[in-house]
C-alpha positions as CSV (number, residue, x, y, z in Angstrom):
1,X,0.0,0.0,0.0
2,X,2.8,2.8,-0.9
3,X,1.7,4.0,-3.8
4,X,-2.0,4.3,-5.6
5,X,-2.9,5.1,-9.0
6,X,-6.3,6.8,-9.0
7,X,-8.5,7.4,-13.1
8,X,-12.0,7.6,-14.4
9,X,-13.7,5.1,-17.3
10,X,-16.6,7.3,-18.8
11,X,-19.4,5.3,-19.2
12,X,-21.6,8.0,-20.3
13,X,-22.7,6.0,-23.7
14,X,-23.9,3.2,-21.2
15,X,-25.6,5.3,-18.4
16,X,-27.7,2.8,-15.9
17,X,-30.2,3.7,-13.4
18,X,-30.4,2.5,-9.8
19,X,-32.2,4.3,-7.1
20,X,-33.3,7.2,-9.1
21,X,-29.5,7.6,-8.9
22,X,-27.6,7.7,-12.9
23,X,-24.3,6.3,-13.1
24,X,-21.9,7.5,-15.6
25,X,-18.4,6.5,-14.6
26,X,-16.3,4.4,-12.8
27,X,-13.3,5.4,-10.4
28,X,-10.4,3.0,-10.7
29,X,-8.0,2.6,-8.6
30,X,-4.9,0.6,-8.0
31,X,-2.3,-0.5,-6.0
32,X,1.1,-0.1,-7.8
33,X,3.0,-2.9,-6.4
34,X,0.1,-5.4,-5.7
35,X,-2.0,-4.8,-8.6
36,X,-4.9,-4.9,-6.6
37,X,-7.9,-2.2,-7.5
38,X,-10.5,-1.2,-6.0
39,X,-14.2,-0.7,-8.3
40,X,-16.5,2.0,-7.9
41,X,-19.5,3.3,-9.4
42,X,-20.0,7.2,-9.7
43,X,-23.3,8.9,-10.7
44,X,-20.4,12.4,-11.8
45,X,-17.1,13.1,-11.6
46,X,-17.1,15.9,-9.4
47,X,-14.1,15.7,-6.5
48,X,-16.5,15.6,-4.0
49,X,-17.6,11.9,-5.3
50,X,-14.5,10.5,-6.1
51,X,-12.9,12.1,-2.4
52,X,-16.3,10.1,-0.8
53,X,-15.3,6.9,-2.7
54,X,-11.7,7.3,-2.0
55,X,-12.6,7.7,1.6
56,X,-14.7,4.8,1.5
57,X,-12.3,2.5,0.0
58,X,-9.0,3.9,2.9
59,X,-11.6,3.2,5.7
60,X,-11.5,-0.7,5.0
61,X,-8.4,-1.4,3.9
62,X,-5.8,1.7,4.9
63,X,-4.8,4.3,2.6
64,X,-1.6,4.8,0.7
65,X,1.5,7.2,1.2
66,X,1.2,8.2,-2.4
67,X,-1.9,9.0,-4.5
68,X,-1.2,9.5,-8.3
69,X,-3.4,10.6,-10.6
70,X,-4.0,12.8,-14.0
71,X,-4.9,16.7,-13.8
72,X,-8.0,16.3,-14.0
73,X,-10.0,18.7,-11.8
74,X,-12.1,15.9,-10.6
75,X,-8.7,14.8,-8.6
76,X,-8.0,18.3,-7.0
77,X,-10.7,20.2,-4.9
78,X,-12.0,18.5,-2.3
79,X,-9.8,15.0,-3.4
80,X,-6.9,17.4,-2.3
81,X,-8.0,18.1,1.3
82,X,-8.8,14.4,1.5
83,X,-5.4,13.5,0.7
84,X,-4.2,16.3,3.0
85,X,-6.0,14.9,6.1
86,X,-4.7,10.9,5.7
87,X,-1.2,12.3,5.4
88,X,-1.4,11.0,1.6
89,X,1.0,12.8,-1.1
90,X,-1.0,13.9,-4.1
91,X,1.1,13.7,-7.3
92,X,-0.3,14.2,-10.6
93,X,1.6,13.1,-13.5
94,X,1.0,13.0,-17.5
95,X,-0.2,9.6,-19.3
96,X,2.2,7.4,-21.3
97,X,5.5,8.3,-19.8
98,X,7.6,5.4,-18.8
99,X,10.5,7.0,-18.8
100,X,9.2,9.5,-15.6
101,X,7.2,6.3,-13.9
102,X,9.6,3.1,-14.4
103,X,7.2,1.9,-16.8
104,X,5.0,0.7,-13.5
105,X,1.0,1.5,-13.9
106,X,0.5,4.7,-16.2
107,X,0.8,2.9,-19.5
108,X,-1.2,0.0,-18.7
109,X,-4.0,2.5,-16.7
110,X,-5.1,3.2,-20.7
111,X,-5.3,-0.5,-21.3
112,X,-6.9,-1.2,-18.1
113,X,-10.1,0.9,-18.5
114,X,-10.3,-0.2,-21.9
115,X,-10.9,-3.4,-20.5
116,X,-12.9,-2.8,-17.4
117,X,-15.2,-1.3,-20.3
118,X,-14.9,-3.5,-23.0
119,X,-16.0,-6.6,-19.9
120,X,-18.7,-4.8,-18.6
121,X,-20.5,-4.0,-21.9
122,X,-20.6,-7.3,-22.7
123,X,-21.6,-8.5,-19.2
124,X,-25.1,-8.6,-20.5
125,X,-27.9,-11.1,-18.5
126,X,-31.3,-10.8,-20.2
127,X,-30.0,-8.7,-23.1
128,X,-29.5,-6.1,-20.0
129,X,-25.9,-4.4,-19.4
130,X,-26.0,-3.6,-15.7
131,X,-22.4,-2.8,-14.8
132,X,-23.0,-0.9,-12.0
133,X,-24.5,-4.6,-10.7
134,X,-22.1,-7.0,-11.9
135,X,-18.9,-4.1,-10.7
136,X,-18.2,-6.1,-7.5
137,X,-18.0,-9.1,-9.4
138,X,-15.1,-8.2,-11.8
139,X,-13.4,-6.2,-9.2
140,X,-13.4,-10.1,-7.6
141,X,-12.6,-11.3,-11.2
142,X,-9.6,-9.2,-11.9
143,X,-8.2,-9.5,-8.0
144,X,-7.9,-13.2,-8.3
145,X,-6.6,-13.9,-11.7
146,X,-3.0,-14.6,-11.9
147,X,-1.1,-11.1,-12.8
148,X,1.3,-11.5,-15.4
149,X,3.7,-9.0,-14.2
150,X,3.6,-10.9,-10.8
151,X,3.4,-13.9,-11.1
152,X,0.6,-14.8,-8.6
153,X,-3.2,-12.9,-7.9
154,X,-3.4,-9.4,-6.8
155,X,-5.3,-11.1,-4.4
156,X,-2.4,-13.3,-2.9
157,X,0.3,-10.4,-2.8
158,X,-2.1,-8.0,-1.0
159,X,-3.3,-10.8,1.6
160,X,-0.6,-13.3,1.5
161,X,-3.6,-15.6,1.2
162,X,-4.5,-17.7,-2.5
163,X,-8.2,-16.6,-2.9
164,X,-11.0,-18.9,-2.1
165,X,-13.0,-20.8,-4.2
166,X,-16.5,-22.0,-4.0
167,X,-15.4,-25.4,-2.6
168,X,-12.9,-24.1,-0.1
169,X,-14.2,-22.8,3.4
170,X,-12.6,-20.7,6.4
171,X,-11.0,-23.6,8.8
172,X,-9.5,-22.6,12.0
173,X,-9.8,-26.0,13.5
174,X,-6.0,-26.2,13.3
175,X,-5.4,-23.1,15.2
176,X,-4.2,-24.3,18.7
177,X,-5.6,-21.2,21.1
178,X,-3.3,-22.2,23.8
179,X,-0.4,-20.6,22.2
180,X,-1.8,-16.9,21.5
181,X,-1.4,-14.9,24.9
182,X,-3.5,-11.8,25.6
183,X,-2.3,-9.2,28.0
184,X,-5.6,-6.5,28.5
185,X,-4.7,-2.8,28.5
186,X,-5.4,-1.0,31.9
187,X,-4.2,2.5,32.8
188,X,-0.6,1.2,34.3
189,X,0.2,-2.0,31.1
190,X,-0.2,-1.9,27.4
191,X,-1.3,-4.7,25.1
192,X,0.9,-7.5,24.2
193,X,0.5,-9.8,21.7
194,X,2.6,-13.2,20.9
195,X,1.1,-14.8,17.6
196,X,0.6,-18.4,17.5
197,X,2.9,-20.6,14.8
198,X,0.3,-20.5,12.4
199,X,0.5,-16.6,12.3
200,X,4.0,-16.2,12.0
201,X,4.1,-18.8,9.5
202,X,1.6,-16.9,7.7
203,X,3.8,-13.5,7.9
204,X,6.9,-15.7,7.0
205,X,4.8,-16.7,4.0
206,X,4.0,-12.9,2.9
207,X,6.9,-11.8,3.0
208,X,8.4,-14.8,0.6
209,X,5.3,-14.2,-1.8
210,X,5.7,-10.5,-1.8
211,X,9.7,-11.0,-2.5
212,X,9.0,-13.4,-5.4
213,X,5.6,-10.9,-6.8
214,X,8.7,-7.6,-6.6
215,X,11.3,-9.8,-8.3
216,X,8.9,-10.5,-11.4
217,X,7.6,-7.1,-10.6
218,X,10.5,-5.8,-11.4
219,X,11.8,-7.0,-14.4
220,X,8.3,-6.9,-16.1
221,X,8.6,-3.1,-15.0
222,X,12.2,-2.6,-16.5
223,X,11.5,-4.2,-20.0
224,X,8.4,-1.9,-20.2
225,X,10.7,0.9,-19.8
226,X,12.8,0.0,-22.5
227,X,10.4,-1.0,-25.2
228,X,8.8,2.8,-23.8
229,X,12.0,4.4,-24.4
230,X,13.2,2.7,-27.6
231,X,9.2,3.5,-29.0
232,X,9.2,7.5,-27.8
233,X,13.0,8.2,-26.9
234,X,13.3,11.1,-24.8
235,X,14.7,14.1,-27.0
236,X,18.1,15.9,-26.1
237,X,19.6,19.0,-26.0
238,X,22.7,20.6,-25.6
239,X,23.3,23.9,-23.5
240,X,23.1,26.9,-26.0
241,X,20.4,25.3,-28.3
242,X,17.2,27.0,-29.1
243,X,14.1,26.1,-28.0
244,X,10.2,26.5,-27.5
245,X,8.7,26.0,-24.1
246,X,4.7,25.3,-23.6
247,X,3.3,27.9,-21.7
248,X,1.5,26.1,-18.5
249,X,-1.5,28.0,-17.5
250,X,-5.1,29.4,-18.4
251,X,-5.4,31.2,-21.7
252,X,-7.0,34.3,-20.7
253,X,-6.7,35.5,-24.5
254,X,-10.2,37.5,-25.9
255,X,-10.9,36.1,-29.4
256,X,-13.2,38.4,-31.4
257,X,-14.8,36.3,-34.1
258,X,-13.2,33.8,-35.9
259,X,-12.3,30.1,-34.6
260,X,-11.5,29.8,-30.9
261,X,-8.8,27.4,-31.6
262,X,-5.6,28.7,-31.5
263,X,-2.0,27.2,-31.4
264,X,-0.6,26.2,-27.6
265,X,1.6,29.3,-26.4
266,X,5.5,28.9,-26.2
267,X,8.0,30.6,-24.9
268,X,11.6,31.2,-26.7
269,X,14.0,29.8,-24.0
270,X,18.2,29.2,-24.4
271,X,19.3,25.7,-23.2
272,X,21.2,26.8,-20.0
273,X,22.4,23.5,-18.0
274,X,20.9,19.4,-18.8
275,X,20.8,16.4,-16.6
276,X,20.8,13.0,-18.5
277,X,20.7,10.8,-15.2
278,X,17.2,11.5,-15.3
279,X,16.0,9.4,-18.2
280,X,19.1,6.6,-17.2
């Protein structure tokens, strides 16, 4: 849980109604390492919605120490103060740029709502698509398939557990009680814990699945980077060349008849100092 990606799937062309309530999109967001996401329905894509659903999802299951999304506005606002409050850091970062993200989630983020959309228009029963029904089901679907890039289920790197079947069933009957030692809390003592066998072999088994998902990880991760970097190489400069630099900002221009669209501002800037470690 160190780092999030947060984006929208616009389901506008398949609106569906549910509690006099329309739902139009779908927040999407993912763990970075794990590759676990979270599914949820939005009726707009206003920051107070997504901040509600955000909240909603770090209640259950803790919330990151990084939050990266787009620039839209729907991330800012209200998302902002969220993220302020849980001690989260808010970056927001362009799409389809492995060489500034290590070739990690942003690239395959594109790929990713094409397919949540793609699966949930033809998740048709009765020649009706409800996809804000059948959400919770593919969130289920996607968390316990194998992940290429690790290996094993984002379901099994988050937990540490292989998700359960239909024909497997919660069994504690090996569990020997005796062994786990409670301490209450009072005013004067705090609470100890000593975990049985089973738990720490359970931890010990985390921490061997998470190695092995990081190693895989890792070189999925690296060979995305390159094929991104050989695909859209990173242009160079040398100090003393000439260049054109977008203006960043509102366009505040007055356009009096005519077409509206005009050519993105620059700015005439001299090459002054490079660092090539950063695209290394």
């Amino acid at each position: 849980m160190e780092r999030h990606q947060v984006d929208l799937v616009d389901m506008r062309k398949l609106i569906v109604e549910k509690d006099d309530v329309s739902y139009k999109y779908i927040l999407s967001t993912m763990d970075v390492f794990t590759r676990f996401v979270w599914l949820r329905p939005l009726s707009d894509k206003s920051s107070e919605k997504v901040a509600a659903k955000l909240r909603e999802i770090y209640s259950e299951f803790g919330n990151p120490k990084i939050l990266q999304s787009d620039q839209g506005s729907e991330f800012k606002g209200v998302v902002t103060r969220l993220c302020k409050d849980m001690n989260i850091k808010l970056i927001y970062s362009s799409s389809y740029h492995p060489q500034k993200s290590q070739g990690k989630i942003e690239r395959s983020h594109g790929t990713w709502k094409d397919k949540i959309r793609f699966d949930l228009i033809n998740s048709k029963f009765g020649g009706i698509c409800d996809w804000v029904t059948n959400l919770p089901s593919l969130q289920s679907i996607y968390n316990n398939a194998v992940h290429s890039s690790l290996g094993i289920s984002p379901y099994e790197c988050l937990l540490g557990i292989k998700p359960n079947s239909v024909t497997q069933k919660c069994n504690f009957t090996n569990t020997n009680l005796e062994d786990i030692t409670i301490e209450f809390a009072n005013e004067e003592s705090n609470m100890t814990f000593i975990p049985s066998e089973d738990c720490a072999e359970r931890m010990r088994h985390i921490e061997k699945v998470r190695s092995q998902a990081f190693n895989i990880s890792k070189k999925a991760s690296a060979n995305m980077q390159k094929n991104g970097l050989a695909k859209y190489p990173p242009s160079e400069y040398n100090i003393g060349d000439e260049v054109y630099v977008k203006f960043i900002g509102k366009d505040k221009r007055v356009y009096r008849g005519g077409s509206s669209i005009a050519a993105p501002r620059v700015l005439e800037g001299i090459v002054i100092a490079t660092n090539k470690d950063l695209h290394k």
